[in-house]
C-alpha positions, -999 to 999 in steps of 0.1 A, spaced: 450 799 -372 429 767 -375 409 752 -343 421 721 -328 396 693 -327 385 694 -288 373 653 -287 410 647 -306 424 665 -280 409 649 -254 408 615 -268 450 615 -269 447 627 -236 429 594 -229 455 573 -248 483 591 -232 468 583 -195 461 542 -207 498 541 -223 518 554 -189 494 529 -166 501 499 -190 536 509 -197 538 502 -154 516 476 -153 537 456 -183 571 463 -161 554 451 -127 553 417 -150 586 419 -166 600 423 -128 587 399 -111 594 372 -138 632 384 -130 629 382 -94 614 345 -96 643 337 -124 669 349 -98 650 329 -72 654 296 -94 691 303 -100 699 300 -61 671 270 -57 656 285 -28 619 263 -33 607 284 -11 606 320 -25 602 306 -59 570 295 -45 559 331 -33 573 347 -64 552 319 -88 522 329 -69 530 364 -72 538 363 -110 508 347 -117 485 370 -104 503 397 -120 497 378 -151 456 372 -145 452 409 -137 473 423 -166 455 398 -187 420 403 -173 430 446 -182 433 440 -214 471 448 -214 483 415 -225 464 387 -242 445 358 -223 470 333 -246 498 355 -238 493 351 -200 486 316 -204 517 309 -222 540 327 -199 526 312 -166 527 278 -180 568 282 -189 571 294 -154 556 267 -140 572 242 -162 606 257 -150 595 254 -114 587 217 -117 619 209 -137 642 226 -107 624 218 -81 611 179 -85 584 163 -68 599 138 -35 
């Protein structure tokens, strides 16, 4: 019977771990851009200003992990904020 490679072993251990935490932190995102799109569909201003707020910073820290790209994060936060604007106009 051959011996298993101990670091191989270990190492997927390793990517296993990283997959399952990015796996939740990429959903965390996914949710609360859902929760602020629902908060735009009933134009309450208000909680789609907490949610914006809250969406971004789920964005910096994912993007500051290493789980999605700086651009990425960028990109998405920029759309958000574009919808934002565009519902809710300056007076």
């Amino acid at each position: 019977m051959a011996v298993k490679n101990q670091s191989a072993v270990k190492r997927h251990m390793q990517s296993e771990v990283r997959r399952i935490k990015n796996k939740a932190v990429k959903s965390s995102v996914r949710t609360s851009a859902k929760k602020y799109a629902a908060s735009i569909q009933k134009q309450d201003s208000a909680v789609s200003g907490d949610l914006l707020r809250e969406l971004v910073k789920e964005l910096d820290t994912a993007a500051r992990k290493g789980i999605i790209s700086r651009n990425a994060a960028a990109r998405k936060k920029s759309r958000m904020q574009k919808l934002y604007n565009a519902s809710f106009p300056a007076k």
